[in-house]
C-alpha positions as CSV (number, residue, x, y, z in Angstrom):
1,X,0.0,0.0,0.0
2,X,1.1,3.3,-0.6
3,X,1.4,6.4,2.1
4,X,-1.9,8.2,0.6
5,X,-3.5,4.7,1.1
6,X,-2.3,3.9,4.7
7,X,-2.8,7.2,6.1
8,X,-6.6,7.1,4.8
9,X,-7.2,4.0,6.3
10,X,-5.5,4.8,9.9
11,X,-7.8,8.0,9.6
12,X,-10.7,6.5,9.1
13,X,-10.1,3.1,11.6
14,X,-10.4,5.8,13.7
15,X,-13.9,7.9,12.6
16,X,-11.2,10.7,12.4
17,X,-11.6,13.6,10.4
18,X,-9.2,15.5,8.3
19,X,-9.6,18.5,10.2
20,X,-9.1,16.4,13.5
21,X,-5.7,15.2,11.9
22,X,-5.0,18.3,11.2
23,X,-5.4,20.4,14.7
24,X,-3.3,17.0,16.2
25,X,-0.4,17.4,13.7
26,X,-0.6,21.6,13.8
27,X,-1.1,22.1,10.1
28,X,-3.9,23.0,8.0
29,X,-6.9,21.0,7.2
30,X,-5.9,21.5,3.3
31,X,-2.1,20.2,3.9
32,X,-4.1,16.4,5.2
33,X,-6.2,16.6,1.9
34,X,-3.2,17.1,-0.5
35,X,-1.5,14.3,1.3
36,X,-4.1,12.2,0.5
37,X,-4.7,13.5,-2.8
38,X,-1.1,12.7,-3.3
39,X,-0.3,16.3,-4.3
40,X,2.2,16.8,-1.3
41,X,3.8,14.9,0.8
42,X,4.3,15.8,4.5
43,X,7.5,16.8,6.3
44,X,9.6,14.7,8.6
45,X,8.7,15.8,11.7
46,X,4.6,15.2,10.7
47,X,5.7,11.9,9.6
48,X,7.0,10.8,12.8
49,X,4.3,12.4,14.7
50,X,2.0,10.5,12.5
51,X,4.1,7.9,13.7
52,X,3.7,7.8,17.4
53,X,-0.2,9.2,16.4
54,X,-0.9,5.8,15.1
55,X,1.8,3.5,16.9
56,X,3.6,2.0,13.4
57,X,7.0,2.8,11.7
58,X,8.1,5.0,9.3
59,X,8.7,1.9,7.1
60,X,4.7,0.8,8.0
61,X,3.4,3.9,7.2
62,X,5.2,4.9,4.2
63,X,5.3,1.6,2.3
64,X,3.9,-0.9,4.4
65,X,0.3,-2.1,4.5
66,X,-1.2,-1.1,7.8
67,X,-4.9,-2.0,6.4
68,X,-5.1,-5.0,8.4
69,X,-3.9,-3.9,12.0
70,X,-6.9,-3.9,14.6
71,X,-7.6,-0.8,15.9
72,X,-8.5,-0.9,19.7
73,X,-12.1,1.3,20.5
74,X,-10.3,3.3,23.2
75,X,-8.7,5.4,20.0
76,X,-11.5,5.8,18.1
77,X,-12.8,9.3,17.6
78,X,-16.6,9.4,19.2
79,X,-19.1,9.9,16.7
80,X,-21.2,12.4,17.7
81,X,-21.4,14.8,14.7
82,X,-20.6,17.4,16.6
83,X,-16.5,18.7,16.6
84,X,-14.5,17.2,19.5
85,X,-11.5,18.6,21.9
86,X,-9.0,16.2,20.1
87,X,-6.3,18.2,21.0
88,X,-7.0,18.4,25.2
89,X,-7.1,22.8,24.5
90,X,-10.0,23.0,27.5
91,X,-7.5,21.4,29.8
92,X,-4.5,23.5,28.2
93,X,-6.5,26.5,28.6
94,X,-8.1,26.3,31.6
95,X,-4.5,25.4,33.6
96,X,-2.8,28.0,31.8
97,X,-6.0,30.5,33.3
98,X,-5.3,29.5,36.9
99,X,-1.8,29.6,37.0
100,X,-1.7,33.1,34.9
101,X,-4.3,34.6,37.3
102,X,-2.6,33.2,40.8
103,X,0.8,34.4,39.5
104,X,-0.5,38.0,38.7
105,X,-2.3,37.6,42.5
106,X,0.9,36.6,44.1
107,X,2.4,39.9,44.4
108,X,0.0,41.8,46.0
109,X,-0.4,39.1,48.7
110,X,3.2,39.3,49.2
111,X,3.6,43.3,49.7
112,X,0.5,43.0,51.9
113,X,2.4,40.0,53.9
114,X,5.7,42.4,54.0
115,X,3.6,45.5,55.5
116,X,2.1,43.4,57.7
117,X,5.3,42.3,59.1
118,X,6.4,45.8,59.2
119,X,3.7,46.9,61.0
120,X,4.1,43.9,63.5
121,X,7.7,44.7,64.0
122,X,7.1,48.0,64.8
123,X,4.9,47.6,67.1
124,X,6.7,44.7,69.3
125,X,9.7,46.1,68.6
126,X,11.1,42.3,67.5
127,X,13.8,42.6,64.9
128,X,11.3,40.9,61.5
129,X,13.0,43.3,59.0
130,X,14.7,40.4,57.1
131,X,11.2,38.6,57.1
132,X,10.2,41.5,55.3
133,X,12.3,41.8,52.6
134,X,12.5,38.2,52.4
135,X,7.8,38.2,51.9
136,X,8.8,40.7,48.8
137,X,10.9,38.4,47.1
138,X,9.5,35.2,48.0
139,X,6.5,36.9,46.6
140,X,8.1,37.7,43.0
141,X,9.6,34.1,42.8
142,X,6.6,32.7,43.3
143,X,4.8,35.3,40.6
144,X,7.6,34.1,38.2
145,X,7.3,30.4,38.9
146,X,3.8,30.5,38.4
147,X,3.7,32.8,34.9
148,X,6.4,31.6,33.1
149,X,6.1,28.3,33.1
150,X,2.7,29.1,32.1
151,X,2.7,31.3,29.4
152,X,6.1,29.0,27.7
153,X,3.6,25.7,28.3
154,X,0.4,27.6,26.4
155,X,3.3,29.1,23.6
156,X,4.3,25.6,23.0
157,X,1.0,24.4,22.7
158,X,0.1,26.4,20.0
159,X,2.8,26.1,18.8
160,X,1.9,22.5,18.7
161,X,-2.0,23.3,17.4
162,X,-2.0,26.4,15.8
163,X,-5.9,25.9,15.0
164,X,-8.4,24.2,16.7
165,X,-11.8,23.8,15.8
166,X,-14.8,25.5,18.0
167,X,-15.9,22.6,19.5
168,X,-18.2,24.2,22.7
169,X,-21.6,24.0,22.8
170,X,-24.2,27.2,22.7
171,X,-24.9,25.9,26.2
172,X,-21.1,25.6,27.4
173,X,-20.2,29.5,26.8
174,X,-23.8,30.6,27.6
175,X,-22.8,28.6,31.2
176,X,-19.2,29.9,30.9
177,X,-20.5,34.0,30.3
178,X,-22.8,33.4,33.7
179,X,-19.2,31.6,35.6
180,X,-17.2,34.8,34.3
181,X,-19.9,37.4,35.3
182,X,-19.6,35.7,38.9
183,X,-16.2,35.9,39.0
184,X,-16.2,39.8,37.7
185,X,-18.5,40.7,40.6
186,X,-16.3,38.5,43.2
187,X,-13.6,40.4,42.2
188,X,-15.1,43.7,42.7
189,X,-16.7,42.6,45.9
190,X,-12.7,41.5,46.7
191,X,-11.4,45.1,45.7
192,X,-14.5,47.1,47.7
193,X,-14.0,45.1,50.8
194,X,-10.2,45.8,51.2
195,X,-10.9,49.3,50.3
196,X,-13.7,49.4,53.2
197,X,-11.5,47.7,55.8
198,X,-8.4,50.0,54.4
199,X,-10.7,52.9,55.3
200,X,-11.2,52.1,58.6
201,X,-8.2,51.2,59.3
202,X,-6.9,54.2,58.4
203,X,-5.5,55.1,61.9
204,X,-2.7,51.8,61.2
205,X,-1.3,53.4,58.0
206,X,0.3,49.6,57.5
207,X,-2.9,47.5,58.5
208,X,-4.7,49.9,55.9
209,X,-2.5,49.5,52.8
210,X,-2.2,45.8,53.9
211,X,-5.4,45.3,53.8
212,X,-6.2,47.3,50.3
213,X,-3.1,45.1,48.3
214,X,-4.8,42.2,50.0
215,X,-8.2,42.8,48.4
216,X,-6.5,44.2,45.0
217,X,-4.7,41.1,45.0
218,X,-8.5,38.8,45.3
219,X,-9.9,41.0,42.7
220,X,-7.0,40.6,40.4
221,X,-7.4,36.6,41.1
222,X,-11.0,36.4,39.7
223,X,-11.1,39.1,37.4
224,X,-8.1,38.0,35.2
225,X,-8.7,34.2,36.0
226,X,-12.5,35.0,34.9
227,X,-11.2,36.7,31.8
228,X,-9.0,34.0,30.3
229,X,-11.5,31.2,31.2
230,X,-13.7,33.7,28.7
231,X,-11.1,34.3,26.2
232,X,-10.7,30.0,25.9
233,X,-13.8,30.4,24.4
234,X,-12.8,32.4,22.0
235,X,-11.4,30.0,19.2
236,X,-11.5,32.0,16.2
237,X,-9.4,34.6,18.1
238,X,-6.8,31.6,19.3
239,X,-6.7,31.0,15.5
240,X,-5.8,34.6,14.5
241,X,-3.4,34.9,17.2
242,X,-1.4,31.8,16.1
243,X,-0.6,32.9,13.1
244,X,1.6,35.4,15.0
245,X,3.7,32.6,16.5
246,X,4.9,29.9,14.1
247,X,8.1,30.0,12.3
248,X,8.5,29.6,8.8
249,X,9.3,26.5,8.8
250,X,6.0,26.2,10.4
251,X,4.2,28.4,7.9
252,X,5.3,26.0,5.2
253,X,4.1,23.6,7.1
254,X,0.9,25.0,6.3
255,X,0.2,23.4,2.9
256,X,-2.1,26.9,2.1
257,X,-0.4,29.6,0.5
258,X,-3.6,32.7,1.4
259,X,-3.1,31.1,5.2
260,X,0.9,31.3,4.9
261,X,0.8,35.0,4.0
262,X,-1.6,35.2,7.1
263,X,0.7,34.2,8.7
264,X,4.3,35.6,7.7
265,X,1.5,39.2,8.2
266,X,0.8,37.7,11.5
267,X,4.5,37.5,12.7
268,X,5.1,40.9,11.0
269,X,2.9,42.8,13.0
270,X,3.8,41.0,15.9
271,X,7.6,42.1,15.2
272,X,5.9,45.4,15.1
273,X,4.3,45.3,18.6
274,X,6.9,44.2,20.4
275,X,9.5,46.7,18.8
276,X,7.4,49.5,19.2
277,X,6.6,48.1,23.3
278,X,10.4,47.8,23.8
279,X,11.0,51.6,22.9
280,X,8.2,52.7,24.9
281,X,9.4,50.8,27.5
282,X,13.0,52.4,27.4
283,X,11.3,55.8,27.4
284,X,8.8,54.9,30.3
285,X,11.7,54.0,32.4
286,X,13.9,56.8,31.3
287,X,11.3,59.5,32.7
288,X,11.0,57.4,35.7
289,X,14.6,57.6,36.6
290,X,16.3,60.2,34.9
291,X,16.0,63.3,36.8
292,X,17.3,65.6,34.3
293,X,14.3,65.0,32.4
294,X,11.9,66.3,35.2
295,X,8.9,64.0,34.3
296,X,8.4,61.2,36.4
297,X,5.1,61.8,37.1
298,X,4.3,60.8,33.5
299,X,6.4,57.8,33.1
300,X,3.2,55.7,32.4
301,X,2.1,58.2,29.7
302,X,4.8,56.5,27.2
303,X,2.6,52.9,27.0
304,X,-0.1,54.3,25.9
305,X,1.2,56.4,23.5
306,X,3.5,53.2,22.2
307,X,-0.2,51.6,21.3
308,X,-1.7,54.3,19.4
309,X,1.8,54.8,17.7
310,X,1.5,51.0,17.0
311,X,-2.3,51.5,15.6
312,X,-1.5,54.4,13.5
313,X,1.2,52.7,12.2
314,X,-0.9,49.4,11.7
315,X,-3.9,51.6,9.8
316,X,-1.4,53.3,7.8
317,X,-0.3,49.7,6.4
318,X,-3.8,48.4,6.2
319,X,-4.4,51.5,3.9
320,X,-1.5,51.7,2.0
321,X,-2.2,47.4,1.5
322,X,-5.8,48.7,-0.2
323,X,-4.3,51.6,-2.1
């Protein structure tokens, strides 16, 4: 048999769909119908993962005859006629939502765990100042612990599955918009009550900023976890944004040539961003620290300026592109 014929018959042993082959190998529905069309072959690295995908060799696959090997039901694709998580994204998205949010949490918990120390020391006169500094910086390890791994784990996943198909129900995000409204009002609720207890507190200059970070750093866990669990929902946006991120060894991966100049636009504008971030960035700091300049009051100004500068210059394209 030859590779066109084995890889149909693997595909459909398993009620799998091109597309479902597709979002598991990260290429393009069209690249797994010119493969079987014979009008392309795949790459390597897809032919290995097709590989471990359907547990033969590379000798099996490409010129054996696999049309005979049982296939156990545990792999089969469910037929349900509606589109499936084949690619585990809910999982990938939801752990990626908790530990994003926590991390982002972390820090105000640990300034209000520093002032809180301080306030105790003060007050017993015990000697806690290295507990202090050490509740700040225990606090940013644990910040970067949590978000980096993250945010490297959900690049190399799409990475890995540059498109998935929307496979949630109307009932799943109507359920997930009421779980994210919840969480927006916790939050708030959070960031009142730490503003109330700050307020009358206010005597303890400590116990009241303590006790604001501490309800800052509640509301930032539910808003921004309630955000991204809202975003996961969102697959036509994952789709755009993954253009941004593949290589272009990647991109040729592809097997579409309107979806590869997507994409090489994607990772251009994406160049664009981060170069025009970096400068405003170096600016922000610069008024923050340089005195000569006599404007660190506005240090923040320069952000917001870098993303309309990054808009203009991103209209200006689009308009140019149409001219």
């Amino acid at each position: 048999m030859s590779f066109r014929d084995n890889l149909q018959h693997l595909r459909a042993a398993r009620n799998m769909t091109q597309e479902q082959l597709a979002m598991l190998l990260g290429v393009s529905r069209q690249s797994v119908s010119k493969w079987e069309a014979e009008r392309a072959y795949p790459e390597m690295d897809k032919l290995l993962k097709l590989c471990d995908l359907f547990g033969c060799t590379l000798d099996e696959l490409v010129s054996g005859d696999l049309s005979a090997r049982e296939v156990e039901e545990a792999v089969r694709m469910p037929q349900t006629g509606s589109p499936q998580d084949v690619t585990g994204y809910d999982e990938a998205m939801r752990s990626f939502a908790g530990r994003a949010a926590l991390g982002f949490a972390v820090p105000f918990a640990g300034i209000a765990a520093a002032l809180l120390l301080w306030g105790f020391a003060l007050a017993s006169a015990i000697d806690l100042w290295s507990l202090v500094g050490a509740a700040g910086l225990a606090a940013v390890a644990v910040c970067l612990a949590l978000v980096l791994p993250a945010f490297s784990k959900r690049r190399g996943f799409r990475r890995a599955h540059p498109f998935v198909e929307d496979f949630y129900t109307v009932d799943q995000k109507a359920r997930m918009r009421a779980a994210v409204a919840t969480e927006a009002a916790t939050g708030i609720g959070c960031f009142l009550a730490g503003c109330a207890v700050a307020v009358l507190a206010q005597g303890t200059a400590w116990l009241a900023e303590a006790a604001a970070l501490l309800g800052a750093g509640l509301g930032v866990l539910f808003v921004v976890h309630g955000c991204l669990m809202a975003k996961r929902c969102d697959l036509e946006a994952y789709n755009r944004a993954s253009l941004g991120v593949l290589d272009e060894a990647d991109i040729e991966a592809l097997g579409d040539g309107a979806l590869g100049d997507r994409a090489r636009e994607a990772r251009r504008n994406r160049a664009l961003l981060k170069l025009v971030m970096s400068i405003s960035t170096a600016v922000g700091l610069a008024l923050l620290f340089v005195p000569a300049l006599g404007a660190g009051g506005w240090f923040w100004i320069a952000w917001p300026i870098g993303g309309l500068v990054y808009g203009a210059i991103r209209a200006f394209r689009l308009l140019k592109s149409g001219a």
